[in-house]
VOKE-372776 format. One line per field, with one value per residue (C-alpha): residue in three letters; x, y, z. Coordinates in Angstrom, 3 decimals. Layout:
BEGIN
res <- c(ALA  ...)
X <- c(X  ...)
Y <- c(Y  ...)
Z <- c(Z  ...)
//
This chain:
BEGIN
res <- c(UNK  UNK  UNK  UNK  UNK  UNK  UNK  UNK  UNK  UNK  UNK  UNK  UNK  UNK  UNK  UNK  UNK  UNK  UNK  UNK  UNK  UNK  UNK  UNK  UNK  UNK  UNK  UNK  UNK  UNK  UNK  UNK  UNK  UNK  UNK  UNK  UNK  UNK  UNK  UNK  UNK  UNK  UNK  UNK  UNK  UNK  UNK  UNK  UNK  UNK  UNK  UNK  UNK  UNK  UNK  UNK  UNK  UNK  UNK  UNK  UNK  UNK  UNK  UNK  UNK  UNK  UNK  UNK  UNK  UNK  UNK  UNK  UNK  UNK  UNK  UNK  UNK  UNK  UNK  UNK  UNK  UNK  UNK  UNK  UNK  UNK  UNK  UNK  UNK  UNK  UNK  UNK  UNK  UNK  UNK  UNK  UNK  UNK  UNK  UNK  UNK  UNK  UNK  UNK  UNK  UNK  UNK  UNK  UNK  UNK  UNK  UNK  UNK  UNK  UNK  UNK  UNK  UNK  UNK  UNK  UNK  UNK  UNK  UNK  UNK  UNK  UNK  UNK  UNK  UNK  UNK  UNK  UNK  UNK  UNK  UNK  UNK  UNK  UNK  UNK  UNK  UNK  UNK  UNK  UNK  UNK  UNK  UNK  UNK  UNK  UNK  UNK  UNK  UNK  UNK  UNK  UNK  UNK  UNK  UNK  UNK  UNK  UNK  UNK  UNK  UNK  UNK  UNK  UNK  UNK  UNK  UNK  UNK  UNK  UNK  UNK  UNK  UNK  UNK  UNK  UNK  UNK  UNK  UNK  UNK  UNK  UNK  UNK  UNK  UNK  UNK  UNK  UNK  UNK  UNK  UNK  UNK  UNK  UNK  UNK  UNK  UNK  UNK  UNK  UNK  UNK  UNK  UNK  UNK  UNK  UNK  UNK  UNK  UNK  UNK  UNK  UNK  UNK  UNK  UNK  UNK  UNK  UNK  UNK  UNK  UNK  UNK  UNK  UNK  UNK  UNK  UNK  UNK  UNK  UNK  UNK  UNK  UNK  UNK  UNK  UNK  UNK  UNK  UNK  UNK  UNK  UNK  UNK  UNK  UNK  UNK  UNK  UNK  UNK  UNK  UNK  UNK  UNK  UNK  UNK  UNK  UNK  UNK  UNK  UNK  UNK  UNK  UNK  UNK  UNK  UNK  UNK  UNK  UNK  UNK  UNK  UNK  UNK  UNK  UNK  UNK  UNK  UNK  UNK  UNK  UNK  UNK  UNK  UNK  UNK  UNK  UNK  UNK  UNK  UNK  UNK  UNK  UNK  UNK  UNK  UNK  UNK  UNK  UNK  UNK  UNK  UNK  UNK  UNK  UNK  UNK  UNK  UNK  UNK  UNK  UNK  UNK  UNK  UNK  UNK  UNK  UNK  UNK  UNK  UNK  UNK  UNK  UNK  UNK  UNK  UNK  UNK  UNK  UNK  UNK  UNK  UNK  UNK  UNK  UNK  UNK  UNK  UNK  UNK  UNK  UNK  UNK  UNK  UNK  UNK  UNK  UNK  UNK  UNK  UNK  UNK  UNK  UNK  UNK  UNK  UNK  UNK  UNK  UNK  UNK  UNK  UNK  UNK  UNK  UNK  UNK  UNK  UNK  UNK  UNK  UNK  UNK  UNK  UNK  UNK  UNK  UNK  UNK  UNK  UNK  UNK  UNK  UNK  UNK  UNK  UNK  UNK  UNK  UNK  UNK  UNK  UNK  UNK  UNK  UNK  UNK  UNK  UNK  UNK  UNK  UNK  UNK  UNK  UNK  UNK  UNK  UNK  UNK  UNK  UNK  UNK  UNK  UNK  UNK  UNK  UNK  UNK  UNK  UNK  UNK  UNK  UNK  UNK  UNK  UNK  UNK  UNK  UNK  UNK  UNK  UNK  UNK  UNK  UNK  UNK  UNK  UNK  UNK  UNK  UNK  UNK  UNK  UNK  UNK  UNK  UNK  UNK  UNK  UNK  UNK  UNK  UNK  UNK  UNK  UNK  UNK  UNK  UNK  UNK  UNK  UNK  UNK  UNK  UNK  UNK  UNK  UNK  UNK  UNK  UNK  UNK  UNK  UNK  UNK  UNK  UNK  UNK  UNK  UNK  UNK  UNK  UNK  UNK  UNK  UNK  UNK  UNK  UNK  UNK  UNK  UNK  UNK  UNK  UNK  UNK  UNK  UNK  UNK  UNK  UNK  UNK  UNK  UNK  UNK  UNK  UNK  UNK  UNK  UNK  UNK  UNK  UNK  UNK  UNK  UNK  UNK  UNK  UNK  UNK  UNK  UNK  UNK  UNK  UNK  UNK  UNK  UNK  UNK  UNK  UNK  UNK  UNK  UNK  UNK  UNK  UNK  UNK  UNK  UNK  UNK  UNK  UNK  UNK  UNK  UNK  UNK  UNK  UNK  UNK  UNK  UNK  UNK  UNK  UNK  UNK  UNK  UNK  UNK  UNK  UNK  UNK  UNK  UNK  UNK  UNK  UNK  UNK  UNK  UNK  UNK  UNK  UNK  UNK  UNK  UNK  UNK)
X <- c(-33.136  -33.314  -37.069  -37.261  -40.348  -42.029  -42.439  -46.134  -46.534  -46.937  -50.356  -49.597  -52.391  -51.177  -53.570  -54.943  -54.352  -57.036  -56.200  -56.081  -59.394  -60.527  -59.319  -60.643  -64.149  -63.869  -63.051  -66.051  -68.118  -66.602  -67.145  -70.733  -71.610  -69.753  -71.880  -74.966  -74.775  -73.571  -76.840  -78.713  -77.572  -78.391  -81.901  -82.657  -81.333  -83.493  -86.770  -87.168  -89.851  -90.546  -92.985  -95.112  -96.367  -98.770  -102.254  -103.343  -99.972  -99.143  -95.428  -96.421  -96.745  -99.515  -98.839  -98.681  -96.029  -93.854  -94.578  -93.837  -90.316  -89.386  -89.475  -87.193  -84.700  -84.000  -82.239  -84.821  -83.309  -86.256  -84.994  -87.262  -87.062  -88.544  -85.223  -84.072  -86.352  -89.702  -93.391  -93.941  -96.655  -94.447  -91.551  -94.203  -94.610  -90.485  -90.107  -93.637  -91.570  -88.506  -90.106  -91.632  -88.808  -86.673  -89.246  -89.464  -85.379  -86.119  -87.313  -86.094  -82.727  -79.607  -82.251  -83.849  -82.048  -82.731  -81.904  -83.803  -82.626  -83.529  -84.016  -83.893  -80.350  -78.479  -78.380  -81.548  -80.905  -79.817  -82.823  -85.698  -84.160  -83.987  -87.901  -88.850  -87.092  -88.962  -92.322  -92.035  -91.430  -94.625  -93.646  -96.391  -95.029  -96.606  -96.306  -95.533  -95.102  -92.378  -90.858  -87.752  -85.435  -86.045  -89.417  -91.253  -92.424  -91.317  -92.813  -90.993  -91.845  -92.242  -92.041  -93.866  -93.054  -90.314  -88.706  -88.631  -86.133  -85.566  -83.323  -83.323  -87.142  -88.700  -92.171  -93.243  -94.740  -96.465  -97.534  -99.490  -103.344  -104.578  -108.194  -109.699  -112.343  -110.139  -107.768  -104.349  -103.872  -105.960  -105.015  -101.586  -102.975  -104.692  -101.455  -99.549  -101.877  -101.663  -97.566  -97.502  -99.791  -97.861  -94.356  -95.117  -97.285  -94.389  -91.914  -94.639  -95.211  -91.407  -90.718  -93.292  -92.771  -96.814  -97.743  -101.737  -103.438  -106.469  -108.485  -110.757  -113.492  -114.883  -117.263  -120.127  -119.118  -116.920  -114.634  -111.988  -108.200  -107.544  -109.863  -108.977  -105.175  -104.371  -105.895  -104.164  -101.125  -101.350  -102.978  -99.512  -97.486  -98.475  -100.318  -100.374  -103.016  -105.221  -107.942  -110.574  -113.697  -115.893  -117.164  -119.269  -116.730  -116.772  -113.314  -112.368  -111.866  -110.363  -106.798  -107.811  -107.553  -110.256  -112.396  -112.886  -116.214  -115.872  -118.827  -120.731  -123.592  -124.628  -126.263  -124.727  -125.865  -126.796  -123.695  -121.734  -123.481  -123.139  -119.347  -118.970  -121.545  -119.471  -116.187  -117.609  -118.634  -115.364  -113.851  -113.028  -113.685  -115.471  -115.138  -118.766  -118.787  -122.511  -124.981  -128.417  -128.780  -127.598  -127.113  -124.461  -122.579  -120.922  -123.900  -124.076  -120.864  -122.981  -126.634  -128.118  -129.610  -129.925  -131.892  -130.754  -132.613  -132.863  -130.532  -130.966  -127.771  -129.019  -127.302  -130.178  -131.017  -127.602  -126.897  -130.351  -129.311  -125.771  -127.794  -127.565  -129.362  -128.968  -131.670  -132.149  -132.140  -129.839  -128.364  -128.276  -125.423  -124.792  -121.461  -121.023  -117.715  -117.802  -118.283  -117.202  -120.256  -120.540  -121.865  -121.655  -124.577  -125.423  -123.279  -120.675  -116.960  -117.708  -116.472  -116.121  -116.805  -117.039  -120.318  -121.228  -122.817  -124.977  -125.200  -121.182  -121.439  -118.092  -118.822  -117.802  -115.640  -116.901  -114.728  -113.853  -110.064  -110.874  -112.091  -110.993  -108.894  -109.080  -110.409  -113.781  -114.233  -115.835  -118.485  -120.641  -124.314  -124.693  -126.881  -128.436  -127.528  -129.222  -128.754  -131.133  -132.202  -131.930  -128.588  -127.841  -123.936  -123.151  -122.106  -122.248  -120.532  -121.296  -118.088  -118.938  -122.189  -123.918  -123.707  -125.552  -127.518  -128.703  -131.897  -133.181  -134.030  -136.217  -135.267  -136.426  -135.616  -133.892  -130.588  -130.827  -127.732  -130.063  -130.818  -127.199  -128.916  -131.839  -130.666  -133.252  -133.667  -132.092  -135.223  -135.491  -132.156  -133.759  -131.803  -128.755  -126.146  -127.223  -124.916  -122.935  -120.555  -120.575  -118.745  -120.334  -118.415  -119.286  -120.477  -122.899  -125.810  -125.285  -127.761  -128.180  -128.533  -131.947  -131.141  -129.514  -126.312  -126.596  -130.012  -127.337  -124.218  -124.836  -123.148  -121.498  -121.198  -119.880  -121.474  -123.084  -121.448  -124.810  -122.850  -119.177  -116.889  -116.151  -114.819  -115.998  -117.251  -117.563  -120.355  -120.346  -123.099  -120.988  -118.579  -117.101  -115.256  -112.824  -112.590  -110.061  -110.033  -108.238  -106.713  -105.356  -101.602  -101.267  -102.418  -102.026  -104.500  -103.387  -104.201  -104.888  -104.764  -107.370  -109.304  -107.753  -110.172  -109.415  -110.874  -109.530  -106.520  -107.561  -106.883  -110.017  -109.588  -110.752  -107.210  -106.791  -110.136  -110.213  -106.706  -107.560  -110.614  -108.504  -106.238  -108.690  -110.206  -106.942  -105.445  -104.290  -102.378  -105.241  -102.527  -105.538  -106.949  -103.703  -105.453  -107.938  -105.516  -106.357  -104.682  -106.024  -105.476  -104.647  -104.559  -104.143  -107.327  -106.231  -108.746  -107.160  -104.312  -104.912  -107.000  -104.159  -100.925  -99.631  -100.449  -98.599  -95.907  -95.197  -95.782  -93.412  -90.775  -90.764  -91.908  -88.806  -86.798  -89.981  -89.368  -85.565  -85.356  -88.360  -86.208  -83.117  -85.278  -86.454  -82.826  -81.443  -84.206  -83.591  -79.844  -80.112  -82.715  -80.273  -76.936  -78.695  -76.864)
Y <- c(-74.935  -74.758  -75.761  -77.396  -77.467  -80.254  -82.260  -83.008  -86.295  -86.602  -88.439  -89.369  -86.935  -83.448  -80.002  -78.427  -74.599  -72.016  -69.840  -72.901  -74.037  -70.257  -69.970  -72.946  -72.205  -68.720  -70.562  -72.884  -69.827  -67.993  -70.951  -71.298  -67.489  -67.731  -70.860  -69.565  -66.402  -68.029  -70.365  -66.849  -65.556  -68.186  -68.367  -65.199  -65.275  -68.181  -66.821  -62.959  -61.547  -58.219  -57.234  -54.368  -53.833  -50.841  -51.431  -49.997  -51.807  -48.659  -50.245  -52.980  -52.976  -54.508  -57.621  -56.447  -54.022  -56.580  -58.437  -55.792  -55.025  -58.779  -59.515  -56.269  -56.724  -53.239  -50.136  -47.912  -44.402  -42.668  -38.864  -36.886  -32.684  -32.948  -31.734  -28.851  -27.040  -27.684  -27.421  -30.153  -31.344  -31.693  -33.255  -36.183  -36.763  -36.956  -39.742  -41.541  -41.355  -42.063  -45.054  -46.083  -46.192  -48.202  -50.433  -50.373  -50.985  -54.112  -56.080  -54.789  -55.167  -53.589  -52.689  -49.512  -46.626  -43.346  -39.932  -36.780  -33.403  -29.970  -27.833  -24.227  -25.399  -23.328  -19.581  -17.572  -17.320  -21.266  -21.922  -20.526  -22.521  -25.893  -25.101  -24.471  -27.687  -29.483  -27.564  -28.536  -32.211  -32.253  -31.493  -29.064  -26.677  -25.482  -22.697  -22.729  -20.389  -21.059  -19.937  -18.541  -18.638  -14.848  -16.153  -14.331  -16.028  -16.216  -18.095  -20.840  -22.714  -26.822  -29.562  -32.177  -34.698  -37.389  -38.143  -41.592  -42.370  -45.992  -45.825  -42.259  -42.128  -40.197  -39.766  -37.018  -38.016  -35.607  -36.887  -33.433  -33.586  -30.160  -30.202  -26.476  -28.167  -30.403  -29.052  -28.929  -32.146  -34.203  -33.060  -34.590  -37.594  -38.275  -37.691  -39.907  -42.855  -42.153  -42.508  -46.458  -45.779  -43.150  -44.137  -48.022  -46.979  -45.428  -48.016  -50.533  -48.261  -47.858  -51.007  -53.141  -54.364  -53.891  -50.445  -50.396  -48.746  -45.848  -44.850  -41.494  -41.970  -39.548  -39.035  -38.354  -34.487  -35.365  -32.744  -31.980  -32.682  -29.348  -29.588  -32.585  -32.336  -31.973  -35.231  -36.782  -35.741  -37.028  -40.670  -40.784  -40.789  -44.331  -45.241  -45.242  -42.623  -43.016  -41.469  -42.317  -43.240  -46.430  -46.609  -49.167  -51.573  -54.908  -55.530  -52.165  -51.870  -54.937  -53.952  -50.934  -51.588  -49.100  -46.300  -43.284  -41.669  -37.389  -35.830  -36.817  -34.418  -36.760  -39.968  -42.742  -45.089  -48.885  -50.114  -48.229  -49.213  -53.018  -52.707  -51.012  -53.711  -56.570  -54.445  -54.386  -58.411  -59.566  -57.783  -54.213  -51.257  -48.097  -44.326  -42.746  -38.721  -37.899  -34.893  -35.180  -31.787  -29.991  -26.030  -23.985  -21.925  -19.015  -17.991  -16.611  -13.898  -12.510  -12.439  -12.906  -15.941  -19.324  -22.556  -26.067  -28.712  -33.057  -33.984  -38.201  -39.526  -43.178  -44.251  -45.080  -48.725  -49.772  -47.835  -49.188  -53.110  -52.428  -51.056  -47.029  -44.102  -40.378  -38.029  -34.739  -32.516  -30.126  -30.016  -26.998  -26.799  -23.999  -25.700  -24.056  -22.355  -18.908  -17.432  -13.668  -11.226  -7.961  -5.433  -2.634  -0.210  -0.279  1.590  1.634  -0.379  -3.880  -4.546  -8.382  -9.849  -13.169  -14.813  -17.925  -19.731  -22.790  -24.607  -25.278  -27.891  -28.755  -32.292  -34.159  -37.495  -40.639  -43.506  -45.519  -46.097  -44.046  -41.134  -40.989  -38.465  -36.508  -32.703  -31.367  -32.569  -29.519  -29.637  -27.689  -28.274  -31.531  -34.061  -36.370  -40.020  -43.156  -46.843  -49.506  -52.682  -56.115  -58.004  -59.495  -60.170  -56.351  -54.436  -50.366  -47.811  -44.089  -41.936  -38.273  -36.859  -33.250  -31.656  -31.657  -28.192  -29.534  -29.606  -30.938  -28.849  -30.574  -29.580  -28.298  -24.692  -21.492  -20.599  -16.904  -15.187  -13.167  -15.929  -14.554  -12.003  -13.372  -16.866  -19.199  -19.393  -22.526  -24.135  -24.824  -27.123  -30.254  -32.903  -33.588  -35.945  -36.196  -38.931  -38.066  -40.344  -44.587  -47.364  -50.628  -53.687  -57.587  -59.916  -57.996  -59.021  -57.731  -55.467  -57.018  -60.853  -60.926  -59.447  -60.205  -58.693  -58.657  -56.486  -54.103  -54.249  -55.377  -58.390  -59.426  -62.625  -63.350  -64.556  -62.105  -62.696  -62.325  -62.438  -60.383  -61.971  -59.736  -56.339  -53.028  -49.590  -45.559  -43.415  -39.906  -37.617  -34.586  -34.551  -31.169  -32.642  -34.215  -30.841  -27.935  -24.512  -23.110  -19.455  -18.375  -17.341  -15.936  -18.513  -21.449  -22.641  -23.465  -26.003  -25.038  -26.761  -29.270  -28.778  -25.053  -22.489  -19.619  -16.991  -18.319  -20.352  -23.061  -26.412  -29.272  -32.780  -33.300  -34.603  -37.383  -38.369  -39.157  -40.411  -42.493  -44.038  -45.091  -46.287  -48.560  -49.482  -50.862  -52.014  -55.103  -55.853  -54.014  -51.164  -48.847  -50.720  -49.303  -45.930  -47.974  -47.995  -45.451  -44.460  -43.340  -39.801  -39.308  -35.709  -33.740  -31.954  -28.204  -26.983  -29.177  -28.035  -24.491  -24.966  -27.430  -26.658  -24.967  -28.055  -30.785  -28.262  -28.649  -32.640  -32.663  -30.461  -31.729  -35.406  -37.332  -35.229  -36.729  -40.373  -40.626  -39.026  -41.736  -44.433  -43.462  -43.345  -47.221  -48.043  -46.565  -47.777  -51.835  -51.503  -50.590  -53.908  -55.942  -55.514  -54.286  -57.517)
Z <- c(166.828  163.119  161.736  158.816  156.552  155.967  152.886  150.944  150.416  146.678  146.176  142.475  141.813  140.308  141.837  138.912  138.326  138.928  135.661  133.637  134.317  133.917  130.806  129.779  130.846  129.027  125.228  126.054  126.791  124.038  121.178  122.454  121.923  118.568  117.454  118.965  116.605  113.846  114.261  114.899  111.774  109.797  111.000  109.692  106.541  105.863  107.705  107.586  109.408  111.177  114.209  114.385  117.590  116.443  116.829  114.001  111.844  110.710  109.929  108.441  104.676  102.537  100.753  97.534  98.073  99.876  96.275  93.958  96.165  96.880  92.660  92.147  90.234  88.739  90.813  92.179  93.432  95.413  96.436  98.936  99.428  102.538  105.081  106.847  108.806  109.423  111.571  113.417  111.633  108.540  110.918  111.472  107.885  106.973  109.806  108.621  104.894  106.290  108.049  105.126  102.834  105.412  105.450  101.642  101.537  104.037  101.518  98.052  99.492  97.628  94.806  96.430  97.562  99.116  100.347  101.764  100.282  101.082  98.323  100.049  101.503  98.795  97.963  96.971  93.115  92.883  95.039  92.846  89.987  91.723  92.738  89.469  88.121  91.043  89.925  86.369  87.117  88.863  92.440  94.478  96.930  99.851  101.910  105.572  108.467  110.342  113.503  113.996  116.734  118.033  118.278  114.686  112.338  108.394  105.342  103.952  101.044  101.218  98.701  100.635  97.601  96.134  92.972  92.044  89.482  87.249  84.525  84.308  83.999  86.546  88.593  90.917  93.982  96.048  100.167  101.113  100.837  101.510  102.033  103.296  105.148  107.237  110.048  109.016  111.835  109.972  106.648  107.421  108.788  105.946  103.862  106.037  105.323  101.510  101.951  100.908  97.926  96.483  96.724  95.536  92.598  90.677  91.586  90.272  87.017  86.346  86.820  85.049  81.705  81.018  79.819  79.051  76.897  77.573  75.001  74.710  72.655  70.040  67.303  69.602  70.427  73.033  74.473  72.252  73.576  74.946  77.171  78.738  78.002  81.340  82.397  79.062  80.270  83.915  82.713  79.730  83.043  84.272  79.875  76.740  75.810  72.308  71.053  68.493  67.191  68.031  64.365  65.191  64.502  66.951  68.784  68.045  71.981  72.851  73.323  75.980  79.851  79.806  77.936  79.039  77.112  78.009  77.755  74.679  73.682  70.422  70.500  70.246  67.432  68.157  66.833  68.906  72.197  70.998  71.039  74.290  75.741  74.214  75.197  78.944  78.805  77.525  80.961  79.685  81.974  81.291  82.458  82.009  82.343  81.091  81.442  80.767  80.644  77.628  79.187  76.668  80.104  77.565  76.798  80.278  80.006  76.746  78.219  82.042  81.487  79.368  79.255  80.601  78.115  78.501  76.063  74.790  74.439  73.592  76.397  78.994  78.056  78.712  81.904  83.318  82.494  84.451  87.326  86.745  85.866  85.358  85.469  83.375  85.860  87.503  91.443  93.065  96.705  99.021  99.267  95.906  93.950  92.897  88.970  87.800  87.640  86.450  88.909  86.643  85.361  82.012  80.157  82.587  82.471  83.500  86.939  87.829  91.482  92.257  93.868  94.870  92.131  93.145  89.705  90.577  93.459  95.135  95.591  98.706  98.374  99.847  101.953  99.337  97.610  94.647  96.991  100.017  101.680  97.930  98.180  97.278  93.083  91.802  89.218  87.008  85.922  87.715  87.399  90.158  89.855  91.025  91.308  90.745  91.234  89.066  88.443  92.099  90.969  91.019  93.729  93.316  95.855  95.414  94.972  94.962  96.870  97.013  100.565  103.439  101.451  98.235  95.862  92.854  89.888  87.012  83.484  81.121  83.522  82.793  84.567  85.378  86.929  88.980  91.402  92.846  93.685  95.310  96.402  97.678  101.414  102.871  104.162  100.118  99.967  101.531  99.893  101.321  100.114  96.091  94.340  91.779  90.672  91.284  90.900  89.612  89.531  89.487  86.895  84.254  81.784  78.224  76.903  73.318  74.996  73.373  69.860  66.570  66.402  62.616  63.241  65.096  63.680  59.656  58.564  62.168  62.105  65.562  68.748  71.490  74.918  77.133  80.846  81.924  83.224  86.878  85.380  86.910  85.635  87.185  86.419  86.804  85.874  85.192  82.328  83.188  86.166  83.690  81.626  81.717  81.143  78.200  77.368  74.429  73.663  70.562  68.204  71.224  73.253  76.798  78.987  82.419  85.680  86.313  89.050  89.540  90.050  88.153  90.479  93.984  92.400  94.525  93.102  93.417  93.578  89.998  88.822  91.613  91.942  87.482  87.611  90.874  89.066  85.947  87.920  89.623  86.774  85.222  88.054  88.213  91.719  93.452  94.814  95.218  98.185  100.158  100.444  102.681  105.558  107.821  111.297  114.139  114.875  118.527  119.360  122.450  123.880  123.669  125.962  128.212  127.706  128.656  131.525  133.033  131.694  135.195  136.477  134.048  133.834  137.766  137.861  134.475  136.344  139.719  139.659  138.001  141.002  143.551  142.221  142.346  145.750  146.732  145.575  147.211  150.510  149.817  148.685  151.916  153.999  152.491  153.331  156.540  157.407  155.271  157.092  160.137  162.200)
//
């Protein structure tokens, strides 16, 4: 018997297909993804944000760079020669730049580009040229020792630094603060907190259409240009520079962002204090670098002694009224630099040494944006500062103190080299932290508000302004921390380094901490508060680390290996209850 299969009955309904309905369920799942990133998308190319989840926002960048690189709208080529190989420490600092910069290229868009370089990565004679092209642009090296792979070590040289480049114009930027006093850890931590500020302030400076102008004053036996052409030079990098005399001429001033008055050793007449007062209450800023204590210092490599003498500049009235004054007398620090002396006999060859010489404080930067994280500021024949009472509207910070070793010395005295020789015992140095240098800033009372100008300044016929509006002004009783030395060349005098001592060849933080003050003088964004940020330096107990490294090195090794076999117990262990029926 032949079995025939039997018929479905046809329903009238037809029994959809399972790939049909598969593939339809894949388009629909397909489209949504599509539309859902396509809405994504959009969403953030209206709203842009960015999360840093560091505690202390160490990616996140301060509103008025995010200002300054939203409203580019001019190519800014930034190239760093920090590559190749490196300490770790300096490792650290390339990522924190690298970080920086892509943060930097987040929100100046196509506008800012960048690349990192080495500059030993070529053959020894092309090498030493490219590093003295990077030296003359402005570039510091460093030098680092390095290990190699055999496990020696070798001395390489580093340029820590960037070249930021507009329109062909260029600006050195150099990260590396190298304080002796710090440890090298915290040395680069402090760099690493200085990278914002010193990559944005060039883009800013390059950028801007506003160039001010910064005027030296003279006519009041200031120090002559090459002495301070090194600082002239620096400042013509982000201003104009002028120089000039007051003249007593009202207004004279008024197109300055600031004046910078360099150690004056003549009074100043009435006239002339009237138009810095009326230059300072009308919103213009001041750079003060006085001594009250006239003391010639040649004198000293021609005889074994000399005399330090009050010298009046005219100029206490109007530092008393803005909430300052200087006293004529001279600081003496065992934190001291050293001077040449001759330890020859009579008669003899001189032979030079170098001593300690305790009229030459190296003064100690305080936490504040124009100081902080600089080196020691070295000075010479100091003067004690002090702040005082009376206007309630102004605010005053001390920049620059003495150390912990200081004293007081009340002029008129006589500076005698043989005090090298027989130094006082440090019981004598009881006054620790001496100020030096401040900044006073607020709303200030003019000076002259109860005189006739035309008693001061003949046939004026203007108005006196008796209250500022909120400006700001720095005080520093020194004026040889803004001087250079000089040498001769032939018939040239040459500038040298500031801040470089010529016996050690160690460079001070004269040159940032003057060119940090003008800058926050003039400073209009307020780009100097970024060198408030400070990170917190987390580092690894080293006597720890010796006493326990067997042990970490055991738990490092052998623990991952501990885990994963633990976990393949459990694993094994939960199958077996799982499918155990």
């Amino acid at each position: 018997m032949v079995m025939k299969p039997k018929k479905h009955m046809n329903t009238g309904t037809a029994v959809p297909h399972t790939g049909s309905v598969l593939l339809r369920k894949n388009l629909a799942s397909l489209v949504v993804t599509v539309a859902v990133i396509a809405i994504v998308g959009w969403i953030s190319s209206q709203w842009f944000f960015r999360i840093d989840l560091t505690t202390d926002k160490r990616y996140t960048l301060h509103d008025k760079t995010k200002h300054i690189l939203k409203n580019l709208d001019i190519d800014v080529y930034i190239q760093v020669f920090l590559d190749g190989e490196m300490p770790v420490g300096f490792k650290r600092m390339q990522n924190a730049v690298r970080d920086m910069l892509t943060e930097f290229q987040a929100y100046a868009g196509r506008h800012l580009t960048y690349k990192f370089t080495n500059p030993s990565d070529d053959n020894p004679a092309a090498r030493q040229k490219i590093y003295n092209e990077l030296y003359r642009k402005g570039l510091r090296p460093t030098d680092v020792q390095a290990k190699d792979k055999e496990g020696g070590t070798s001395s390489k040289i580093l340029f820590p630094g960037a070249l930021v480049n507009v329109n062909d114009q260029e600006m050195a930027v150099n990260f590396l603060n190298n304080n002796p006093t710090l440890p090298a850890s915290v040395n680069l931590n402090h760099s690493i907190e200085g990278i914002e500020y010193n990559l944005i302030l060039p883009v800013h400076n390059l950028t801007t259409d506003t160039i001010f102008k910064v005027a030296f004053t003279e006519g009041h036996g200031e120090l002559p240009e090459p002495e301070v052409e090194d600082i002239q030079k620096e400042l013509a990098r982000f201003y104009t520079i002028d120089r000039g005399v007051i003249g007593g001429k009202p207004g004279i001033l008024d197109n300055y962002a600031a004046v910078i008055i360099a150690k004056p050793s003549k009074p100043f007449s009435e006239a002339d204090k009237f138009v810095l007062d009326q230059y300072l209450m009308h919103g213009g800023k001041i750079l003060w670098l006085l001594d009250r204590v006239a003391i010639d210092a040649d004198s000293l490599m021609y005889a074994s002694f000399t005399f330090g003498l009050p010298q009046d500049l005219n100029l206490d009235d109007l530092l008393f009224k803005y909430g300052v004054r200087i006293n004529p007398s001279l600081i003496q620090d065992v934190r001291c630099s050293m001077i040449p002396v001759n330890t020859a006999i009579r008669g003899n060859a001189p032979h030079y040494v170098p001593a300690p010489w305790l009229y030459y404080p190296l003064l100690e930067p305080q936490n504040h944006p124009v100081s902080r994280n600089l080196n020691l500021v070295q000075g010479r024949f100091v003067n004690p500062l002090d702040t005082v009472s009376g206007n309630g509207s102004i605010r005053k910070e001390i920049l620059l103190t003495t150390s912990d070793y200081s004293r007081i010395l009340g002029a008129p005295l006589m500076v005698n080299l043989e005090e090298i020789r027989t130094p006082p015992k440090q019981e004598a140095f009881n006054a620790p932290h001496i100020p030096v240098a401040a900044l006073v800033e607020g709303t200030f009372e003019s000076a002259f508000k109860n005189r006739m100008p035309e008693a001061v300044v003949p046939g004026y016929q203007g108005k006196i302004k008796k209250e500022s509006v909120p400006t700001r002004m720095i005080v520093v009783a020194d004026g040889d921390i803004i001087r250079n030395d000089v040498r001769m060349s032939g018939d040239k005098v040459v500038a040298l380094p500031l801040g470089q001592d010529r016996i050690t060849q160690q460079t001070y933080g004269n040159k940032d901490f003057i060119v940090n003050a003008v800058n926050y003088l003039v400073d209009d964004q307020g780009l100097l508060d970024l060198r408030s940020r400070e990170f917190k330096l987390r580092l690894l107990d080293r006597t720890k680390i010796l006493q326990q490294r067997t042990r970490w090195q055991i738990i490092n090794s052998l623990g991952p290996l501990v885990i994963i076999l633990l976990l393949g117990f459990l694993i094994r262990i939960g199958r077996r209850k799982k499918y155990a029926g």
